[in-house]
MARDRENNU-632748 format. One line per 10 residues: number of its first residue (from 1); their letters; for each residue z, y, x of C-alpha. Coordinates in Angstrom, 2 decimals, padded with zeros to 5 digits, m for minus. Layout:
BEGIN
NUM> a> Z:Y:X | ...
END
This chain:
BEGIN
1> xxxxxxxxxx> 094.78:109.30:013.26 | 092.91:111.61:011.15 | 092.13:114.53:013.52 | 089.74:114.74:016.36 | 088.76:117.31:018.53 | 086.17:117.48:020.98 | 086.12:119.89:023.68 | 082.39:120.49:024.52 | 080.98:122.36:027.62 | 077.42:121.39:026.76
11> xxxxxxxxxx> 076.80:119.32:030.02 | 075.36:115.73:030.47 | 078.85:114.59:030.58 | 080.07:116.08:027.61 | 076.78:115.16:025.90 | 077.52:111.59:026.83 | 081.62:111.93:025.75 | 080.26:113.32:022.30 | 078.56:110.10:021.38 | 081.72:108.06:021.72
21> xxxxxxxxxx> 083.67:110.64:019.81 | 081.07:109.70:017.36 | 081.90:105.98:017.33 | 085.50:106.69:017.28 | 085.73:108.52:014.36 | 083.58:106.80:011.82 | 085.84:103.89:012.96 | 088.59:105.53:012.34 | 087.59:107.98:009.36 | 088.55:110.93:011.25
31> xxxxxxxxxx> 087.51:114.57:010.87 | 086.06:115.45:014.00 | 086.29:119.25:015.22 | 083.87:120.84:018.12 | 085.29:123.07:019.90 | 083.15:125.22:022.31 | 085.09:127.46:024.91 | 083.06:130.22:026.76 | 085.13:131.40:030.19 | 085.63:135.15:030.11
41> xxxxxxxxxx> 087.64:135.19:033.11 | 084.67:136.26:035.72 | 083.92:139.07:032.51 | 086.85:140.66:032.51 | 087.60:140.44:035.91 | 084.39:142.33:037.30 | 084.03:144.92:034.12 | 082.07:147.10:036.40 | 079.60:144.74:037.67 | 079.19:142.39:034.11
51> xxxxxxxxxx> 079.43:144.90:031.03 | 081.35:143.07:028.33 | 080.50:143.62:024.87 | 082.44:141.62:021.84 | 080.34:142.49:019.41 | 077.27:141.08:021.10 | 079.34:138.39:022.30 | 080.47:137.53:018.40 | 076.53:136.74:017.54 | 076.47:134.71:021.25
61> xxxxxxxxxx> 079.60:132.60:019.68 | 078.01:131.91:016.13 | 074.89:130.99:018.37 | 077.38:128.13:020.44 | 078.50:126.80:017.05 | 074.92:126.45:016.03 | 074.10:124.56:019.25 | 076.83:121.93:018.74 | 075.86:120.97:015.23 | 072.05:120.60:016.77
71> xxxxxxxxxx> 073.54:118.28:019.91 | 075.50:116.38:017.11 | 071.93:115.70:015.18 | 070.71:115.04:018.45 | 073.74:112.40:019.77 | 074.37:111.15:016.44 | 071.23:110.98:014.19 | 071.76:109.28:010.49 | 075.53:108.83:011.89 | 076.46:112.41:011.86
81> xxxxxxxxxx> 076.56:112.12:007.66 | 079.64:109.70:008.30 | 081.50:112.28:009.63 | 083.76:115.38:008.04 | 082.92:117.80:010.78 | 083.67:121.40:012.10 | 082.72:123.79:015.03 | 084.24:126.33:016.28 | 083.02:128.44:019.35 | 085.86:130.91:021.12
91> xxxxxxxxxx> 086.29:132.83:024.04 | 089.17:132.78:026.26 | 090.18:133.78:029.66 | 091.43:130.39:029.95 | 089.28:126.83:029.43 | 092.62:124.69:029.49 | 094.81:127.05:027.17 | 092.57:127.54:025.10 | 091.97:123.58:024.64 | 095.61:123.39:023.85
101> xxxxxxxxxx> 095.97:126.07:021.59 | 093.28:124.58:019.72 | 094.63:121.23:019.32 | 097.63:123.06:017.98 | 096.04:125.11:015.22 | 093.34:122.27:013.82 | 096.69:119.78:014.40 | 094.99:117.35:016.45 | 096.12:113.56:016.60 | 093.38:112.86:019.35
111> xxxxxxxxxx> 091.66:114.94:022.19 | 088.28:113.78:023.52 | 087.15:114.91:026.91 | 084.42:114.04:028.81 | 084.66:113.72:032.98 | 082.32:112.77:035.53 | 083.63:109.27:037.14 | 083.59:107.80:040.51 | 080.95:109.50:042.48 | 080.29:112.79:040.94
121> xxxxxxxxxx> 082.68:115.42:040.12 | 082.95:118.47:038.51 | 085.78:120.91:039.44 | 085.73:122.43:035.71 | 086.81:119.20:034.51 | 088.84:117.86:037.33 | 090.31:120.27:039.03 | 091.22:122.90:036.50 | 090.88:121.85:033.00 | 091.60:118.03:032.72
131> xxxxxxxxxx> 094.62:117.94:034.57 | 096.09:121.02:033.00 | 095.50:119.63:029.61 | 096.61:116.18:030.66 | 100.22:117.63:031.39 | 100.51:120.57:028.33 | 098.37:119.26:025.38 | 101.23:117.76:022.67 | 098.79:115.35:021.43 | 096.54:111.84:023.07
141> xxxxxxxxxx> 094.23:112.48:025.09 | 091.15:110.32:025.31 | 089.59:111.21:028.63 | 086.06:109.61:028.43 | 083.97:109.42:031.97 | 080.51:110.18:032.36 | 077.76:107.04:031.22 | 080.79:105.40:029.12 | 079.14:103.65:026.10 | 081.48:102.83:023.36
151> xxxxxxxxxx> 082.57:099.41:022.82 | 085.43:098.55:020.16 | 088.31:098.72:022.20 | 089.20:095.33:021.49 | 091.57:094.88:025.55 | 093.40:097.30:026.17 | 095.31:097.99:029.25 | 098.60:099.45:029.56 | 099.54:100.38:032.83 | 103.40:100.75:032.60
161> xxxxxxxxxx> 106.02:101.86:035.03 | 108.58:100.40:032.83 | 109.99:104.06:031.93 | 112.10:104.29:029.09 | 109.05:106.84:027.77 | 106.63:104.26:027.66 | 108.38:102.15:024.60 | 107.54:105.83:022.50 | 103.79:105.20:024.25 | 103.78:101.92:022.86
171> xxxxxxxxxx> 104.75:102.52:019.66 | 101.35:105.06:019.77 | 099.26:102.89:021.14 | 099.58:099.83:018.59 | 099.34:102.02:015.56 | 096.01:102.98:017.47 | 095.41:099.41:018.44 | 095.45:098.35:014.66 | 092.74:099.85:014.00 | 090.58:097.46:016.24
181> xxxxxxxxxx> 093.08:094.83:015.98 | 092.66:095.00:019.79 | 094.68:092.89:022.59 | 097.18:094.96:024.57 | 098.24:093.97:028.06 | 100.97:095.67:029.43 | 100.23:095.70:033.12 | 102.98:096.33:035.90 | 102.22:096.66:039.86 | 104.45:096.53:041.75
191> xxxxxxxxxx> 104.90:097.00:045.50 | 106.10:094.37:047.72 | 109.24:096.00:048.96 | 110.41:096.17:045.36 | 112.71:093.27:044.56 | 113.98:094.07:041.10 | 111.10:094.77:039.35 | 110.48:091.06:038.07 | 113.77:091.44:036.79 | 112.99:094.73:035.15
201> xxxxxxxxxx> 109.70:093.41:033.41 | 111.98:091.20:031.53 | 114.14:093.45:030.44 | 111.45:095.79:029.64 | 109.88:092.74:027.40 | 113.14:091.81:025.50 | 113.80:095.54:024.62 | 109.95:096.08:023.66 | 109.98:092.76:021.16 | 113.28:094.22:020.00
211> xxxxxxxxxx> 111.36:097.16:018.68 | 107.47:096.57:018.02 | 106.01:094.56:015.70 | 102.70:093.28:016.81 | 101.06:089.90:018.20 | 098.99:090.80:020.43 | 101.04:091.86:023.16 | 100.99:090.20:026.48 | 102.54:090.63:029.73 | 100.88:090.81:032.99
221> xxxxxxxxxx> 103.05:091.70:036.62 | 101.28:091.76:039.91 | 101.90:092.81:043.74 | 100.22:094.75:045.71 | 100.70:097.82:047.75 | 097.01:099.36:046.65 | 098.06:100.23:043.36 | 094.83:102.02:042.61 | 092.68:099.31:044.12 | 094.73:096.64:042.22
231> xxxxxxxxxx> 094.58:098.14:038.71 | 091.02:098.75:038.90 | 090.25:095.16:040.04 | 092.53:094.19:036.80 | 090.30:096.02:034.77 | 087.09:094.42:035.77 | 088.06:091.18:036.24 | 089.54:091.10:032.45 | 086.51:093.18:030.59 | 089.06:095.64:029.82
241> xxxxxxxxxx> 087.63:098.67:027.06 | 090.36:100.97:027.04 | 093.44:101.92:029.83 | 096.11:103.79:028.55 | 098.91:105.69:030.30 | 102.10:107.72:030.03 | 101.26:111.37:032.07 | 104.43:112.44:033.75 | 104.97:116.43:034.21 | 107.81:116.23:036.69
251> xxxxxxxxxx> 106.40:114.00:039.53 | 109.11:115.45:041.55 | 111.62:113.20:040.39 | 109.68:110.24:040.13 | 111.48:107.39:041.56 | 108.33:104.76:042.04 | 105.31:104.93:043.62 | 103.51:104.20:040.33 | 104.26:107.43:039.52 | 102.85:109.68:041.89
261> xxxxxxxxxx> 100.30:111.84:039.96 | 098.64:108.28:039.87 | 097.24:108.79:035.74 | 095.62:111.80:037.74 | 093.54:110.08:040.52 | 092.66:107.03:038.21 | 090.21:109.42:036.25 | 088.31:109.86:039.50 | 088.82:106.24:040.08 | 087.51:104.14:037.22
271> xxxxxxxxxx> 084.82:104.09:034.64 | 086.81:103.15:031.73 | 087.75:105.64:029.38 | 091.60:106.54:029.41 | 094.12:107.37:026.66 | 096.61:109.62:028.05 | 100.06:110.00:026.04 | 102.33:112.74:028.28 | 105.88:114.01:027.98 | 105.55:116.26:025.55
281> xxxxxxxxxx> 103.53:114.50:023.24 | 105.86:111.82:023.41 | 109.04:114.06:022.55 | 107.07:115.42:019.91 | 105.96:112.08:018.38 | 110.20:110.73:018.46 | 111.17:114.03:016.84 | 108.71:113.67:013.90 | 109.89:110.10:013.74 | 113.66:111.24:013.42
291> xxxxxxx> 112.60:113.56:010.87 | 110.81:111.27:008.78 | 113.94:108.65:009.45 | 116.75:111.19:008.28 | 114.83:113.44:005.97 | 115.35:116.57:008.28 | 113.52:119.52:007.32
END
């Protein structure tokens, strides 16, 4: 993991998001990227009533990139030496697209967002930006929640519906894991109308040794028809650091419960940070693999 990008809106949250990002990449000797979008939408929408000028707007951009590398000094202090860094400022009709196409051109191996967490929301983040980018951004997603302080990620939390997409997830999340050599717990909950699902968790196991090297796996399968409630107990009651899921873009065809737009709703439910790996990072990630495997160009 050598790229980072932060997506910055200059709030309290992201203010508080930034100084994890910080952590994170001197851990991990990452470049780290700033990336600063300013919402034309409302500009070009009302022309009449808000004159738009690029030009004046170029010297407002530069401005935005000299802001972030003054919040850096100010988040990161001494620390900000550590790290290889860049900022960019743009200007987009489009917060969420323009996150994405970001990622794309800097080739990002991590996004870092900051969100408000239980009690306070912001529909910028929520509503229109972090879910958006949850489902379309081809790389992980580290969605970090207002008054997070870093802490090594040394239990991590998988919260697995025992997809056949979550072995790909896995295979992510230990070469991130490795870093930290961190503990992963791959966490099932099940309902208590579902019978089979014991039965599945084994299988799931065998297959998963079959294919992933690492020691510090363990298993964890509980019932319980709050799934929310459940998870987030789980998470206190184990000092957990880090909860990682598999986003799912179709939730149409989901066949369990566990996949109901639930990586959604946790972000308004917990105060852990979450790393988010979703379909199309995933099919990304096995295609470079294949590549790599058989020498395709």
């Amino acid at each position: 993991m050598k790229n980072i990008l932060f997506a910055n809106d200059f709030s309290n949250t992201s203010e508080m998001a930034l100084k994890y990002a910080v952590e994170l990449c001197i851990k991990l000797k990452a470049k780290l990227t700033l990336v600063h979008v300013h919402d034309i939408s409302a500009l070009l929408a009302n022309p009449t009533e808000i004159p738009y000028f690029p030009s004046a707007n170029g010297e407002f951009l530069e401005a935005q990139k000299n802001k972030m590398q003054e919040q850096l000094l100010f988040v990161a202090g001494e620390k900000a030496k550590q790290i290889d860094t860049h900022f960019d400022a743009i200007e987009h009709t489009s917060v969420s697209l323009a996150i994405i196409e970001k990622t794309e051109e800097f080739k990002t191996d991590l996004l870092i967002m900051g969100t408000h967490g239980k009690r306070q929301f912001q529909e910028f983040f929520i509503g229109s930006t972090t879910k958006s980018v949850l489902t379309d951004c081809q790389c992980a997603v580290l969605v970090v929640p207002f008054g997070t302080h870093y802490h090594i990620p040394e239990k991590i939390v998988f919260a697995s519906d025992l997809g056949d997409d979550n072995f790909e997830a896995l295979h992510a999340l230990v070469e991130f894991a490795r870093n930290f050599d961190s503990k992963i717990t791959i966490l099932h909950i099940s309902t208590d109308y579902e019978s089979f699902s014991l039965n599945k968790m084994n299988d799931f196991k065998k297959h998963l040794m079959t294919e992933i090297n690492y020691s510090k796996i363990t298993f964890e399968f509980l019932l319980s028809n709050e799934i929310n409630e459940r998870l987030d107990e789980f998470i206190w009651e184990n000092n957990i650091q880090l909860i990682t899921m598999v986003e799912h873009e179709n939730k149409g065809f989901f066949k369990r419960l566990f996949r109901k737009d639930h990586t959604k709703n946790m972000i308004s439910l917990t105060e852990i940070p979450i790393l988010v790996y979703n379909q199309k990072f995933l099919v990304k990630r096995s295609f470079k693999e294949a590549e790599a495997r058989f020498n395709l160009k």
